[in-house]
N, C-alpha and C positions, 0 to 999 in steps of 0.2 A: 403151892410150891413154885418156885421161879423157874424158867426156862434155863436148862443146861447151856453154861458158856461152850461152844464150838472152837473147836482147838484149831491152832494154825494150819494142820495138818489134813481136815477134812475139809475146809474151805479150798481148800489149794486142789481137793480132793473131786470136788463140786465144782469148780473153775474147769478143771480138764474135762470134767463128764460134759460141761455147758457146750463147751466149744467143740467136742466131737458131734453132738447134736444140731450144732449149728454148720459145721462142717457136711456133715451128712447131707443138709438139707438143703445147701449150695450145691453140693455136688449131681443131688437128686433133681433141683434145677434146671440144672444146666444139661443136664442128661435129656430133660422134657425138651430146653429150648435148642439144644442139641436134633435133635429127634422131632421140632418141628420145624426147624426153619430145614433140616434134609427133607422132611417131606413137601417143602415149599419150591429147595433149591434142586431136587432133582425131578428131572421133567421125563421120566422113565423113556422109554425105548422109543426112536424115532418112527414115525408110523410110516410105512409104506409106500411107493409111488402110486400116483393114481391112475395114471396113463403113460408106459414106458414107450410109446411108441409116439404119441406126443410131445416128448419131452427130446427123444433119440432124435425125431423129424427137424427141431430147432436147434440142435447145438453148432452148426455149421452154416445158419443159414438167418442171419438177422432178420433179413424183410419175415421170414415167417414166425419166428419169438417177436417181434413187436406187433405184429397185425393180430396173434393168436392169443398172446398172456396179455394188452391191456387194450381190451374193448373199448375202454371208457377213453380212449386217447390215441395213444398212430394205431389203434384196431376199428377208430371210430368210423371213419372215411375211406372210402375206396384210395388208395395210393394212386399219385401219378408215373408216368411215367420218368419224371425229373424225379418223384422221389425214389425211385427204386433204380437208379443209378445213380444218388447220393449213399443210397440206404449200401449197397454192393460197394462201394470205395469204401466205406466206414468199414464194413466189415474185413473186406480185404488189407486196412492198414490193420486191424486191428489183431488178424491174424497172422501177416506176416510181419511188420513193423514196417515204419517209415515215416515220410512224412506227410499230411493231407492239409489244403486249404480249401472248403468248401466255401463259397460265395452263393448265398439264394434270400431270396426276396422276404420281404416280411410275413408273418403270420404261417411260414412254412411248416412249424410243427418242430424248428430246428434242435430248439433246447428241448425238447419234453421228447425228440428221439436221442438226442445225446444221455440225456441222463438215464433213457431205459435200453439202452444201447450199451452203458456202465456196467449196468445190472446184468447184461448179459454176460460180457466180459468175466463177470467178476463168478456167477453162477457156474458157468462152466468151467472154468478157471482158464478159458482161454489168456488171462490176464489177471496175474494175481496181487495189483495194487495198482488203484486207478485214481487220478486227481483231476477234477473239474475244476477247474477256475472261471471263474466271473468278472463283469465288470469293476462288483467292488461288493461288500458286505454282505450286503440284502440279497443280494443275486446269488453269491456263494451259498447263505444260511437258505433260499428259495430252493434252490439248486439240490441238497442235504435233504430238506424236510419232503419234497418230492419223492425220494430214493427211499427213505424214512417209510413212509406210504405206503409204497409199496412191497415193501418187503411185510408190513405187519398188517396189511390189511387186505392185499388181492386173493382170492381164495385159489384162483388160479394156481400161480406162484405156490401159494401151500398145498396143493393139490402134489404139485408134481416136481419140487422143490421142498420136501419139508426137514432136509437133514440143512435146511439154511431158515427157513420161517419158521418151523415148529418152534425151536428154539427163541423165536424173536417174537412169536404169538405170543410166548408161553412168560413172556417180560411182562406181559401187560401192562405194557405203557409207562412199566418202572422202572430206568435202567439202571439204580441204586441194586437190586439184583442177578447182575451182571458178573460181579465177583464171586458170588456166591452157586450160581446157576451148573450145574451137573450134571452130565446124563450119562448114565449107566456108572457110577459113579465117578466120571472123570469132569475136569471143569472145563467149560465150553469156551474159556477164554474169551468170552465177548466184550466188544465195547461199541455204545449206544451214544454218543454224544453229539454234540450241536455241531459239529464240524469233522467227526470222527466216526467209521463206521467200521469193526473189525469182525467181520461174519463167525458165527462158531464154529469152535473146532470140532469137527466129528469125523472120527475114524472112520476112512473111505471116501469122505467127500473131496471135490474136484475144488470146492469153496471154500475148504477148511483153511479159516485163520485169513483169506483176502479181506484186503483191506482199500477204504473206497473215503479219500477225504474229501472236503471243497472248503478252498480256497478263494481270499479275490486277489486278482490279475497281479496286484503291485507287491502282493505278499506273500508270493508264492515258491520266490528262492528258498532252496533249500530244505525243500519239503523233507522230511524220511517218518519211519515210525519203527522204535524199539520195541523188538516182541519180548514175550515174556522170557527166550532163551539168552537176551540179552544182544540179539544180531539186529540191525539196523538195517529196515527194508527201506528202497527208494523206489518210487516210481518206473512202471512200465508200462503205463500208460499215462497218457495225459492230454485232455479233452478241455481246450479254450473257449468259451460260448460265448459270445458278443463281447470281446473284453474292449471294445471301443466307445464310447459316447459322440455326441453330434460335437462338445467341446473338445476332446481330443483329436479326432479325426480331421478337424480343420488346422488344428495346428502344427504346422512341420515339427518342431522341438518335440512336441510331444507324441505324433507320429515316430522319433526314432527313439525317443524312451520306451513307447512302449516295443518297439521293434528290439532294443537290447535286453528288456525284460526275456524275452520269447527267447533270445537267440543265445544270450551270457545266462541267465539263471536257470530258465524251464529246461529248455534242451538240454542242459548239461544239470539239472536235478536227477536225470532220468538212469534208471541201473542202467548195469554196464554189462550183466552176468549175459544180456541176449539185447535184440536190436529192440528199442523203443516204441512204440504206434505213438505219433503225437497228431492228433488231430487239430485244427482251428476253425471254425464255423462261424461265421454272420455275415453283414451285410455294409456292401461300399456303401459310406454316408458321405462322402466328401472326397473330389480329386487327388490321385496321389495319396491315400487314405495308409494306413495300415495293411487292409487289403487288396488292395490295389497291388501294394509293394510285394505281396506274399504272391500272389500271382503271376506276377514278372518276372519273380524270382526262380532259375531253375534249379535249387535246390528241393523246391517245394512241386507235389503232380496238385492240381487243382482245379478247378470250375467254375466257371461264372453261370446262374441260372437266373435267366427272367421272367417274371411273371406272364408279359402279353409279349408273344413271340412273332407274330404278324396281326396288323392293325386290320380291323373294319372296314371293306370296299366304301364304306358308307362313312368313313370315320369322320371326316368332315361335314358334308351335308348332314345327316342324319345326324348321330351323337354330338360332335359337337355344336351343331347349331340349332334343329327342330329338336333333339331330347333337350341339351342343354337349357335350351330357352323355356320350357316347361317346369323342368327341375326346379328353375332360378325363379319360377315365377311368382315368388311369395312375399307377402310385407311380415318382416321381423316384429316389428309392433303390435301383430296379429296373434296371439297363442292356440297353437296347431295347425298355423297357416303354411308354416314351411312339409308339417306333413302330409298336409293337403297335395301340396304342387309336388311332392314326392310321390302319392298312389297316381296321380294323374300320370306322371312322366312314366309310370314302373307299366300306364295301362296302354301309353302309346309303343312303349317298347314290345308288350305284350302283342298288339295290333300288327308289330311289321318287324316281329322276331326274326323270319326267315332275311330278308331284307337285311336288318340289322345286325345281325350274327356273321354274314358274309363275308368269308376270308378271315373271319379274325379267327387266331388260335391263340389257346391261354395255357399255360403249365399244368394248372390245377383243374377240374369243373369243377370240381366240389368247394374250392374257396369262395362263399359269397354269404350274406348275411340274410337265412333264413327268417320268415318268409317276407321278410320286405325287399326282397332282391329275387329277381327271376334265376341267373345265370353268372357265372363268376365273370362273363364279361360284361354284362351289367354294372358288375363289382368295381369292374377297371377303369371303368366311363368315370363309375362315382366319384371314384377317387382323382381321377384326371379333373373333372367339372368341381368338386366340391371343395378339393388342397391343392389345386393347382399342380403342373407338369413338373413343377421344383421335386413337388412331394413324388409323384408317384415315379419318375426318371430316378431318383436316390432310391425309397425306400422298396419299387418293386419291381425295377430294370435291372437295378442295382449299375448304372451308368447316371452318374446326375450329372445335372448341369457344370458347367464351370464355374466353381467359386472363384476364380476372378471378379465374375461379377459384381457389382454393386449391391450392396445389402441393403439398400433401403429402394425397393422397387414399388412401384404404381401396384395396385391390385384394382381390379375392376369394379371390385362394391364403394370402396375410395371416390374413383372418375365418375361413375353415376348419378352417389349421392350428393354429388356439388351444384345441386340443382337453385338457380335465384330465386324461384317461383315468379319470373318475366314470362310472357307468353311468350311463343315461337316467334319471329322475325322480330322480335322487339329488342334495340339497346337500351343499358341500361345509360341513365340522365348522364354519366361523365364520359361516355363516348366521344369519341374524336374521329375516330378512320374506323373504316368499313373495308376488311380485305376477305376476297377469297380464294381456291384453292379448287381446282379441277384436277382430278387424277384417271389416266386413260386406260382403259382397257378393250377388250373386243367385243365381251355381252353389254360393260357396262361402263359409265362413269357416273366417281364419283365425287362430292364435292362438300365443304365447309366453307362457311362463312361466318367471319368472328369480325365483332366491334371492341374495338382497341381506345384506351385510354393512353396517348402518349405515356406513361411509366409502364407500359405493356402491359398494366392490366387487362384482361381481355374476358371476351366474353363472346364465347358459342350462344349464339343468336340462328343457327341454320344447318342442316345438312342433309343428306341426301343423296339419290342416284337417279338418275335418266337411262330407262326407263324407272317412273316410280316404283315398287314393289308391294304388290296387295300380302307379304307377312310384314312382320314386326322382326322376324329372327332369320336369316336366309346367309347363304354364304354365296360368293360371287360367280365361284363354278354351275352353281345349281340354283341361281335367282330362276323363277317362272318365268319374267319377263326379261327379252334382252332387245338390244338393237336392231338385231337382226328379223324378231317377230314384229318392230316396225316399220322395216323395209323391206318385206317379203320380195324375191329377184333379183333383189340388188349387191353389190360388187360389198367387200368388209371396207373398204374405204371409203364409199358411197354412204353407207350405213353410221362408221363412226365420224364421218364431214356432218352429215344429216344430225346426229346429238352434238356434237360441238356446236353446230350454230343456234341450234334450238337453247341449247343451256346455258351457252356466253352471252345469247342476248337476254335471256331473262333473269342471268343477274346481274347482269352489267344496266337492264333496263329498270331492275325491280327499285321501289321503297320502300324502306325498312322503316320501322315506327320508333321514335325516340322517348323512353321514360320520361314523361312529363309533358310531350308535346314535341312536333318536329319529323324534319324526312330525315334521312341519311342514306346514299349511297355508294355504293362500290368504286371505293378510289383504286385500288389496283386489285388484278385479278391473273394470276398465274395457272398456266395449262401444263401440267407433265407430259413434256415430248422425251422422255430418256425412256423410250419401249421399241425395241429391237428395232425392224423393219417398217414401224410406224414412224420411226423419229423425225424423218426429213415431209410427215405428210401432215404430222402435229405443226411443227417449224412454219412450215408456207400458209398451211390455217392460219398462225398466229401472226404473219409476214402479212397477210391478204385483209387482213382487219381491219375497217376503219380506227379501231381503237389503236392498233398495236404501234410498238414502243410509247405508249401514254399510262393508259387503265391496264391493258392486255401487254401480257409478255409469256415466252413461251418458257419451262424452268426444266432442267435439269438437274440433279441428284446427284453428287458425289463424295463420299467417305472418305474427309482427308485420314486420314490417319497420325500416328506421334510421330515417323518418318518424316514425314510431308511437309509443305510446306503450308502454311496459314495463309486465307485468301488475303487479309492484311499484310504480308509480309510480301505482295506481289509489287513492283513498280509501276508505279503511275505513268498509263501510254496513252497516247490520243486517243479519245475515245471509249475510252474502259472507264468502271467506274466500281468502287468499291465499298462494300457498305459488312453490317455486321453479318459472318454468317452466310454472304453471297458475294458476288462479282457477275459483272458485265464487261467482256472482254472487248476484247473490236471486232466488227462485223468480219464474218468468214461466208465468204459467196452471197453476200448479202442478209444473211438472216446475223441477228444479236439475240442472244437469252441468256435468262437468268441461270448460275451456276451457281449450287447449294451445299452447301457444307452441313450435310448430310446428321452430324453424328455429330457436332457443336449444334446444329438448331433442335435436336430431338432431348439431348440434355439437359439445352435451354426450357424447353417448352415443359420434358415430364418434372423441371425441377419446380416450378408454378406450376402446374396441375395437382403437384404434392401440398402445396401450401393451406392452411385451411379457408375453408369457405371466407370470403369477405376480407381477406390477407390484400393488402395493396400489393400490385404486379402478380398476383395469383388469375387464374383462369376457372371461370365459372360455365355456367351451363343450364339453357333455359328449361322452364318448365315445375314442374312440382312432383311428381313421382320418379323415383329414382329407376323404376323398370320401364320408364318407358323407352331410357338409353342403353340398357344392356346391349346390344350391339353393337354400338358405340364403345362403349366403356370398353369392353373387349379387343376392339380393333387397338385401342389406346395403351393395352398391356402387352401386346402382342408378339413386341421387339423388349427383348434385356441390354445393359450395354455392359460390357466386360473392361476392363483398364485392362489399357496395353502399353507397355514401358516400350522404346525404341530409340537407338543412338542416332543423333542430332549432330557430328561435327564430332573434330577430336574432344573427347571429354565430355559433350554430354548428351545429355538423356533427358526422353520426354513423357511422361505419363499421360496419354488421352482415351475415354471411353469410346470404346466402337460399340454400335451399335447392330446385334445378330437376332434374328427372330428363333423363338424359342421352337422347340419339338418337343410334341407337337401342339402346331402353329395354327393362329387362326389367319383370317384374313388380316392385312393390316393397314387399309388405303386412306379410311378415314385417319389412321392416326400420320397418315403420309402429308394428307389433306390440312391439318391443324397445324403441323410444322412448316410448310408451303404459306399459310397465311400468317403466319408471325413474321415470316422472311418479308412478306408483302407492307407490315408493319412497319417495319426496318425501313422498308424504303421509302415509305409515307413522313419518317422523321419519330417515329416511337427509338426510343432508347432507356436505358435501365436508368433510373435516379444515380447521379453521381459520376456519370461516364459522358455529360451531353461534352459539347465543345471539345473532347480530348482525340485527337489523332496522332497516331502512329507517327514517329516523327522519321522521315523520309530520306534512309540513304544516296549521298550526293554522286554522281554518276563521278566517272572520269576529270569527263571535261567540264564539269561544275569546279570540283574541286582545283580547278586547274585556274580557271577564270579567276577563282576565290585568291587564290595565291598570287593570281598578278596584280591584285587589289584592284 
């Protein structure tokens, strides 16, 4: 028999039964994933403190929550004294509001106390919405993922803080469970994001619902954050961490943007409900910087801290010349050579630590780079010898140099390695003049001898001091040998008469060897008489001469400056005589010398000593290894020169480098010595290609003009 037709009516019958079953079994679902994502999303009762008296100890007292909750960071290092009176200003803006500009040296620990400094802020609720700004992205998102860290990861922290980490443990790293997250069945309100950090809400906490963003520097107007009741929290605190770079910081325009950012947006981001703490931290990189400005500023209380507070009784002799010269003593083309000459130097400092350490005090001891570093003033030498005084004046005096200065400066691995591979006293084959350069002092002098190619190409052929010196590295105060140990009795002028004659005749007498075959000797030879109480005994030396006004002339040193007048711009009087870079005036009580323009021949000389090796009009330098001139090359970087504008006459103005030795300074006689013999060049008949036959064309006196007119 066939299967009974099924009536409209039980179909329709069967359709409702389907869908209640189906219904049912959604709703039984949902009940399961109901029932497990609560068992997922609530994180039951917060567990206990673990040390109340630990926790009690730090809520007033930053230096002790940073040293205590992160070992692994400002817990790591015994604190300085600089920092626990940085560490007490932070705290103090922090608790009562205002304004702070902290200025300190690099590698201070600045940003990794600012960001757990936040954490504190925000823990206690001393401060219940904190914004860290950055230089820019990276820095902010660095800044975030730090704070991040620690809050999900320090057991500390959860120890004794866990109505704020349990909750943020209990994420596991997922902060897609953040909406959903409960405890005791209420929702914790949290938010986990890359730039956003809202701590959970739990009933009784001091931390419940602060909020902690970061920001970078240029995008930080107008910060707020809408809580879940729909009110709009702003900032009350607000923590700037290095928001400068080496290219802003040099640039005025961009020095007062970023000063408008800080002054029109940040400042005026901040609630209004009580006073502010705005904090700004880092380091002068440039004059008239950012920080600088905030420092001057007395709307702003603030600090300047530097790294070495008093230098090395030794800091010359010792570190700079006997470590230095050790340190330096490596060939680059050698691999491990340079860290060779580093255990050496790390074992002489070892040898005469007591010695070496003298007088010097440093911010920090614990700054230095374990174990290839004794001592953080070790650290400070490094840094001086290895980036030069630019670096460690900016980034750990936090005073640098003047950037007036000229940006394209001489370095001393530069001047050394411009070596001919000519042996000592030898010119090379296009030589023409032989000039040298005496420079006086009371242990010693010292002197250069260069062969000159009329287009002033030139060439260090000699140099030296009398007495000769058994090192290779020594500085002038503390040479072993001086004058004085070769005239044992005798009067200092007895002593320095006695090397002037010994030294002008022998190289006024000497023969120098010519590439290729040939003598050449010392056609002019200048003596530095511009030293105090010595200058009228240089003078009568150079007056008493058989040479003098011929080969021998006595020279003087002076810095015109952009005021001034240009020795060219002088009139022509009987007697005088003017050349590039010098003048000979008319004899005064009988003696005549050379008068030097100082800071026009020094920028003549270091702009050819830049030029590369083998540059026609460049200046070379004998020999074949580049260390054997390091003392040398040294004295040759030893002076910077700065551009100085100065009014000239109604209307104008003069731009000229002067020329100031750096701090800290080494010796600088030889490089006194190499501009001294270029001058000597000059008078020989050297001039630059393109300039011979051209003079200054000569304003007509009164009665010139006068004569002219009567035809």
């Amino acid at each position: 028999m066939g299967k009974a037709k099924r009536t409209k009516k039980q179909i329709a019958a069967d359709a409702v039964k389907t869908e209640s079953q189906a219904r049912a079994h959604r709703n039984l679902m949902a009940r399961k994933s109901r029932a497990q994502t609560e068992s997922v999303s609530e994180i039951g009762p917060i567990p206990a403190v673990v040390n109340h008296r630990r926790k009690s100890r730090c809520r007033k007292n930053l230096f002790a929550f940073l040293t205590t909750y992160f070992p692994h960071s400002t817990g790591l290092s015994p604190f300085s004294d600089d920092h626990k009176r940085f560490i007490a200003a932070m705290q103090d803006c922090i608790l009562r509001g205002g304004r702070r500009i902290n200025v300190v040296y690099r590698e201070f620990a600045k940003t990794t106390i600012a960001e757990n400094s936040i954490i504190w802020a925000a823990l206690y609720g001393h401060r219940v919405f904190g914004l860290l700004t950055g230089v820019n992205t990276d820095a902010s998102t660095a800044n975030i993922e730090s704070i991040k860290s620690e809050l999900s990861t320090n057991e500390l922290l959860l120890a004794d803080f866990p109505e704020v980490c349990f909750p943020v443990w209990e994420l596991d790293g997922k902060p897609q469970r953040c909406p959903s997250q409960t405890c005791g069945g209420e929702h914790t309100l949290m938010t986990w994001r890359a730039d956003v950090l809202v701590l959970p809400t739990v009933k009784g906490s001091p931390a419940s619902g602060n909020i902690i963003i970061a920001k970078p520097y240029a995008k930080a107007r107008g910060v707020k954050f809408k809580r879940p009741d729909g009110t709009n929290a702003r900032p009350d605190l607000i923590l700037a961490d290095d928001i400068q770079d080496d290219e802003s910081a040099a640039n005025p325009n961009q020095v007062k943007k970023n000063l408008n950012i800080l002054k029109k947006n940040l400042i005026h981001t901040a609630a209004h409900n009580r006073q502010a703490a705005i904090i700004v931290n880092g380091t002068v990189i440039a004059k008239n910087d950012m920080m600088e400005v905030l420092l001057d500023d007395p709307a702003w209380d603030g600090v300047r801290i530097s790294f070495m507070q008093c230098k090395s009784a030794v800091h010359d002799s010792f570190w700079l010349k006997e470590y230095a010269a050790v340190r330096r003593s490596f060939d680059r083309s050698i691999v491990g050579d340079k860290e060779r000459a580093w255990r050496e130097a790390t074992a002489l400092y070892a040898s005469k630590r007591g010695e070496a350490d003298a007088g010097c005090v440093v911010s920090w001891v614990h700054r230095y780079n374990k174990p290839i570093e004794l001592s953080a003033i070790q650290h400070a030498y490094n840094v001086i010898i290895d980036d030069g005084p630019e670096v460690f004046a900016s980034e750990y005096q936090n005073q640098p140099l003047d950037e007036r200065a000229t940006s394209q400066r001489l370095t001393a691995a530069w001047v050394a390695a411009k070596t001919n591979n000519l042996a000592r006293a030898t010119s090379p084959k296009a030589g023409e003049f032989v000039t040298a350069y005496i420079d006086v002092h009371m242990r010693l002098l010292y002197y250069v001898v260069v062969a000159w190619s009329r287009d002033f190409t030139g060439s260090i052929i000699d140099y030296g001091t009398y007495p000769r010196q058994p090192l290779g590295y020594f500085a002038q105060q503390s040479a072993p040998i001086s004058m004085a140990d070769l005239s044992p009795g005798t009067t200092e002028d007895a002593w320095i008469l006695a090397g002037l004659t010994v030294l002008t005749n022998t190289l006024l007498g000497a023969a120098f060897v010519r590439e290729g075959g040939g003598e050449m000797h010392v056609g002019q030879l200048l003596i530095d008489a511009k030293w105090g109480e010595k200058n009228k005994l240089v003078k009568q030396f150079c007056r008493r001469h058989p040479q003098a006004g011929t080969r021998l002339w006595a020279a003087q040193g002076y810095g015109v400056g952009p005021a001034q007048k240009d020795f060219a711009e002088y009139r022509p009087e009987p007697g005088s005589r003017n050349g590039f870079g010098w003048r000979i005036a008319p004899p005064t009580d009988g003696d005549r010398w050379v008068t030097i323009d100082t800071n026009l021949m020094k920028t003549f000389v270091a702009a050819r000593l830049a030029l590369p090796l083998g540059t026609p009009g460049g200046i070379d330098i004998f020999g074949m290894d580049p260390r054997e001139h390091a003392l040398f090359a040294d004295h040759c970087v030893s002076e910077a020169p700065i551009e100085m504008t100065a009014k000239r006459g109604i209307g104008q103005m003069r731009t000229k480098e002067v020329w100031e030795w750096l701090m800290p300074h080494n010796d600088n006689h030889w490089w006194d010595c190499l501009c001294g013999c270029a001058v000597g060049a000059s008078m020989l008949g050297c001039c630059v290609p393109g300039q011979e036959g051209r003079e200054r064309k000569r304003r007509m006196t009164a009665a010139e003009m006068m004569a002219k007119a009567r035809g």
